[in-house]
N, C-alpha and C positions, 0 to 999 in steps of 0.2 A: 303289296296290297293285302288287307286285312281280308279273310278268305269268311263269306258266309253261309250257313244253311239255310238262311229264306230266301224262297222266291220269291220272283219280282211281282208285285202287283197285277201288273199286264199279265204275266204264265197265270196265276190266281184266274182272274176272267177268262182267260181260257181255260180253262178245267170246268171253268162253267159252263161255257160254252159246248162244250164238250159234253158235258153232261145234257144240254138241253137237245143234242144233236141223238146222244143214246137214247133217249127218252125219246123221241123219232121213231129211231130204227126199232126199238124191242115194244111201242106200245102193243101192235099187232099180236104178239105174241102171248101178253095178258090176256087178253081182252077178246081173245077171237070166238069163242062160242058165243059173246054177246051181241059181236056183229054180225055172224051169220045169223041168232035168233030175230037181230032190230031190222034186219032186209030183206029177211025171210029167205035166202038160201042154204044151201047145204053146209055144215063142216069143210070140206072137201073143196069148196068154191072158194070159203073164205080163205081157208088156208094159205089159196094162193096168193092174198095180199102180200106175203112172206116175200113166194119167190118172186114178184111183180115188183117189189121193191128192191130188193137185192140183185133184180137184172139191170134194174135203171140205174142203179149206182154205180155196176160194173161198168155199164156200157157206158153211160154221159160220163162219168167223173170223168176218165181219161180223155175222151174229145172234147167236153171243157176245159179242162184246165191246159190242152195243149191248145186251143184257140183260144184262149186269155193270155198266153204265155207273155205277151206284152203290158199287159194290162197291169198297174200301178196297182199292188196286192193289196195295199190298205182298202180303195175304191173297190178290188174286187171285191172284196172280204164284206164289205157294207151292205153291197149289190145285191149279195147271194144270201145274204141275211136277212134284207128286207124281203125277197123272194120266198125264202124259208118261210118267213113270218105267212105268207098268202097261197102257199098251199097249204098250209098247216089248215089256214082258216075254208079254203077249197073242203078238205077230209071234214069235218068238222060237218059241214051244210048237206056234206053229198045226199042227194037223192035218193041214188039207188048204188048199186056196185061198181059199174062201168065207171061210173064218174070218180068210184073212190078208187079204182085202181088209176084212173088216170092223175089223181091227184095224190096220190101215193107217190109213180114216176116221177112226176115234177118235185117231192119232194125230199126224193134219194137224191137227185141227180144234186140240187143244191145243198144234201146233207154231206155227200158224197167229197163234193169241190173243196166246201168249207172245210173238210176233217184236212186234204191237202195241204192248203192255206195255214190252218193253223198250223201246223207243223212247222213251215217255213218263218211266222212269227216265233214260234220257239225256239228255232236256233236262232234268232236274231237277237232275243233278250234273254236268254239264258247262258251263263259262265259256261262255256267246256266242259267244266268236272261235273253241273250240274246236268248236264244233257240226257242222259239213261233216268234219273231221277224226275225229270221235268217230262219228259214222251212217256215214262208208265204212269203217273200221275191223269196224263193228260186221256191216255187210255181207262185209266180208274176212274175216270169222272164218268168215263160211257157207261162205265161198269156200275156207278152207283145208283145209274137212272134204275137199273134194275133192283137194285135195294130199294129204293124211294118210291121212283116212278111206279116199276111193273104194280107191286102191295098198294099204292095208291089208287093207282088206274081200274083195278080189280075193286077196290072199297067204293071208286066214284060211280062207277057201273054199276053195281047193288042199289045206289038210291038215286042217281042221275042219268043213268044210262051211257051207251057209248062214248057218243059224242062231245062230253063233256071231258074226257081224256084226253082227247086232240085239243083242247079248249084250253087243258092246263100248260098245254108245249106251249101252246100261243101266248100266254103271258108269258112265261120264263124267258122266250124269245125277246119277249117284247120289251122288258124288263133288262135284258143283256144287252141290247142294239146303244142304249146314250151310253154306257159304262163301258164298253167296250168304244165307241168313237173318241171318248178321254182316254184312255190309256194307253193305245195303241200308236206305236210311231208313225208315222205318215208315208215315213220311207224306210225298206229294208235292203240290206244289201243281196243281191241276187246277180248269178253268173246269167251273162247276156245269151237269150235264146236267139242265135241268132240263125238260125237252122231251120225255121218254117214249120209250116203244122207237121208234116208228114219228118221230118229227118228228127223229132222227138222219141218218136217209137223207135228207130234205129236198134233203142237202146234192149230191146227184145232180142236182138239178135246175140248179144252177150251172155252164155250158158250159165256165168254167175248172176245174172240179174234174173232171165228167164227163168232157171231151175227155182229161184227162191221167189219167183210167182208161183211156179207149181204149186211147192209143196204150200205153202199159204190156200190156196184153193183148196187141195186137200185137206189140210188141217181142218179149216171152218167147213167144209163140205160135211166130212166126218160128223161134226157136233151136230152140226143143224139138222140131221137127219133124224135125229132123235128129239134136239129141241125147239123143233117146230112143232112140233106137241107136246110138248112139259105137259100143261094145263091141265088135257085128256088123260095123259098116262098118270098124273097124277090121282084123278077124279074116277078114271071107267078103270086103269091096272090097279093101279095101289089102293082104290078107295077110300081116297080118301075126301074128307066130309069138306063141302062146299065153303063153310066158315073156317079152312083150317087152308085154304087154299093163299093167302093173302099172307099169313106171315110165315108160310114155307117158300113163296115165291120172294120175301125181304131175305130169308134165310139163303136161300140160291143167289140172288145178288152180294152178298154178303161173298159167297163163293168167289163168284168174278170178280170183285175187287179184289180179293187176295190172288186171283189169277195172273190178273194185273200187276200186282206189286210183285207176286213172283217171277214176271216178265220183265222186269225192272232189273232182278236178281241176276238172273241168266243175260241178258243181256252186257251186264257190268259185268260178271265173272266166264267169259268163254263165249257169248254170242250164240252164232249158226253152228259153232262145234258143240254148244250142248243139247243143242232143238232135238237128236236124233233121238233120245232118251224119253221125250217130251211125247212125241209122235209112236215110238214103240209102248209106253205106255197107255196111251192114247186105245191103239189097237187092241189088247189087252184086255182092257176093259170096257169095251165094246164087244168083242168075243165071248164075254164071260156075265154082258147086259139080260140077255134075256132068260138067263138062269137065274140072275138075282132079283129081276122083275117079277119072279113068284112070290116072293116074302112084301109085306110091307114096309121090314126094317131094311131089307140090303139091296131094297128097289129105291127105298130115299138115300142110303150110301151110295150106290153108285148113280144117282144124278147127281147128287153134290159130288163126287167125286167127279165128273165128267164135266161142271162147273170152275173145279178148280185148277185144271188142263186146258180149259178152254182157250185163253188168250195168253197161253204162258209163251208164243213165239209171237207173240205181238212188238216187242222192245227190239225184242235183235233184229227181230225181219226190219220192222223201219230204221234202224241202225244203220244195215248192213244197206240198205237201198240209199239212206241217205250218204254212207260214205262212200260210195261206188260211184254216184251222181259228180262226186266233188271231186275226186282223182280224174275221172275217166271222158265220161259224159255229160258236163256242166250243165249243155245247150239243155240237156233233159231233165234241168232239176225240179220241176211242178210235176214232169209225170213219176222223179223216183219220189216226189213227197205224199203219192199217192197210191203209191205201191200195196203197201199193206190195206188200206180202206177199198182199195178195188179188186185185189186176189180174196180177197177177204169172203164181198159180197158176190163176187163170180161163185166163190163156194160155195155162199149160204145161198144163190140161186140153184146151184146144182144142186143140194141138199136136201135143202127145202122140195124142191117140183121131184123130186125121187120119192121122198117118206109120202109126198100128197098122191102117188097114185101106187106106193106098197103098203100104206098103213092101212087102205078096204082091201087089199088082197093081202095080206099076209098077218097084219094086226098089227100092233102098235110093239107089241112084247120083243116082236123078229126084228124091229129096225134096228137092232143092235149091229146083224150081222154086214147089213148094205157097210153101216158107220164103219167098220171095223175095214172092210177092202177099199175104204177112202183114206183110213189113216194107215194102211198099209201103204198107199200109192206114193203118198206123202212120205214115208221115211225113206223108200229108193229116190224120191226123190231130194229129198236132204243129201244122202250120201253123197249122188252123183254131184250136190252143188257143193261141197265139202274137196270133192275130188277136183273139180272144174276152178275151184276157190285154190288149189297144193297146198291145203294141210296136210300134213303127212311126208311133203317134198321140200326139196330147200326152197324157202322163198324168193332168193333170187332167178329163179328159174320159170317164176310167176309176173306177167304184164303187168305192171301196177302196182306191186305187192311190197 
């Protein structure tokens, strides 16, 4: 068979998708001094939109998509999209704050499902050799919302206000819903859950799967403790000027997509045995943040630097969860398709609700150091899944290996 480098059509629309789903999760993070200015609360309140979204990810994703586990994934995939589409539009009208955290929730949890889902359409229509290359893609489209979106989001709030950013997800959404009901197979092939809601999580008790939740939570814990205030640290540390905020924030997106395809990398070359390098880096400089947060020049090096670590264990971790699901625990393969999207956002809630109540006591300069003992936690725990995984021993000596 003639061996190609295009993707299929279908993966295409999902990277779109994907990117409309990033464009979700990171508007908050543009845009948060304008909605705490348009509702008249603190910094500090809004901020928590952050972690409010990233709880409801961690938590629904996984008990949705283990109570759909039957549900015909084309139909779910529709469901949660048309859902997506109506909290978006929920965020969009809120009132006051209450409503917009609650309409945030509802629109983790469906952002959360969908990121699952797709994945399992991925390996459905993508060749084998392309799989590493087709999941950091699919990660680079989240990552590009932040090149596109975040710089957009920030220009549409200068002369239209907030609300008109949630406004731009709802078309993209809406715009993807007929294009993706074409292209999309009807039916994928999926290992029979035939295990019940509760014998899915089983799969927690496996030191190889758990550990490499851990350190995922870590990892993103780590970042978001810093970049759940970009924006600020940008404007009140570095000083830098309000019109200069929008194409430093495309230039930081710009970062995550090569985080991304360098997740791509490491994933094709060595996996979970290169992450630890990732993760020590990681620590490093976060250690070394609030020294270089003095300068304006080596306070924007190490954001972008802390940019381009970001999601570099994005590829292997869904890898490694999705080939773990296939050998070991099949019954569980919705909740390992969602492994990485829910350690993920478990992190960036602990991250997040940590930097919101030490950036008024300590400043915004010091959140290096919280960062730094999350991505410490995260490379013992690499090692130990490294160890739990017998690299290093003979493989026959490992269950499944």
């Amino acid at each position: 068979m003639k061996q190609t480098n295009k993707l299929p059509p279908a993966v295409l629309a999902l990277i779109g998708l994907s990117f409309a789903l990033g464009a979700c999760e990171y508007v908050a993070v543009a845009i948060l001094p304008d909605i705490a200015a348009g509702l008249g609360v603190d910094l500090g309140a809004a901020g928590k939109l952050v972690s409010v979204f990233a709880a409801g990810y961690a938590i629904g994703t996984p008990v949705l998509m283990a109570a759909t586990g039957r549900v015909p994934k084309y139909r779910l995939l529709m469901t949660l999209l048309a859902l997506f589409l109506l909290a978006n539009a929920v965020s969009m009208l809120a009132p006051n704050l209450a409503v917009l955290y609650l309409s945030r929730v509802a629109a983790a949890v469906m952002t959360g499902t969908l990121t699952a889902v797709i994945f399992l359409f991925v390996r459905e229509v993508t060749p084998p050799e392309q799989s590493a290359k087709a999941v950091s893609l699919v990660y680079a489209g989240m990552s590009l919302a932040t090149v596109v979106g975040n710089p957009l989001n920030k220009l549409i709030c200068r002369y239209f206000g907030w609300r008109a950013a949630f406004g731009m997800i709802l078309a993209v959404g809406a715009v993807l819903l007929p294009v993706l009901a074409r292209l999309l197979p009807r039916r994928i092939t999926e290992a029979a859950e035939d295990g019940g809601f509760f014998r899915q999580f089983t799969v927690l008790r496996d030191g190889r799967y758990s550990l490499c939740v851990l350190m995922t939570v870590c990892c993103y814990g780590a970042t978001y403790v810093v970049y759940t205030y970009l924006t600020p640290i940008l404007t009140d540390v570095l000083g830098v000027g309000e019109a200069a905020v929008s194409p430093l924030l495309m230039v930081v997106g710009i970062c995550c997509v090569g985080s991304n395809l360098l997740a791509g990398w490491v994933g094709a070359h060595g996996g979970i045995r290169r992450t630890p390098l990732v993760l020590l880096g990681q620590a490093a400089l976060f250690l070394a943040m609030p020294a270089l947060l003095g300068g304006r020049w080596t306070g924007l090096a190490a954001l972008l630097a802390m940019c381009l670590l970001m999601y570099a264990l994005s590829t292997p971790v869904q890898l490694h969860a999705l080939e773990l699901s296939a050998r070991e625990p099949p019954y569980a393969s919705g909740l390992c398709a969602s492994t990485l999207s829910v350690a993920g956002n478990i992190g960036i809630a602990l991250g997040s609700f940590a930097s919101s109540g030490l950036q008024s006591a300590v400043g915004l300069r010091a959140l290096g150091w919280p960062a730094a003992a999350f991505a410490l936690a995260g490379l013992a725990a690499n090692l130990a899944l490294l160890r739990a995984c017998g690299y290093g021993r003979p493989m026959n000596r490992v269950s499944g290996n």
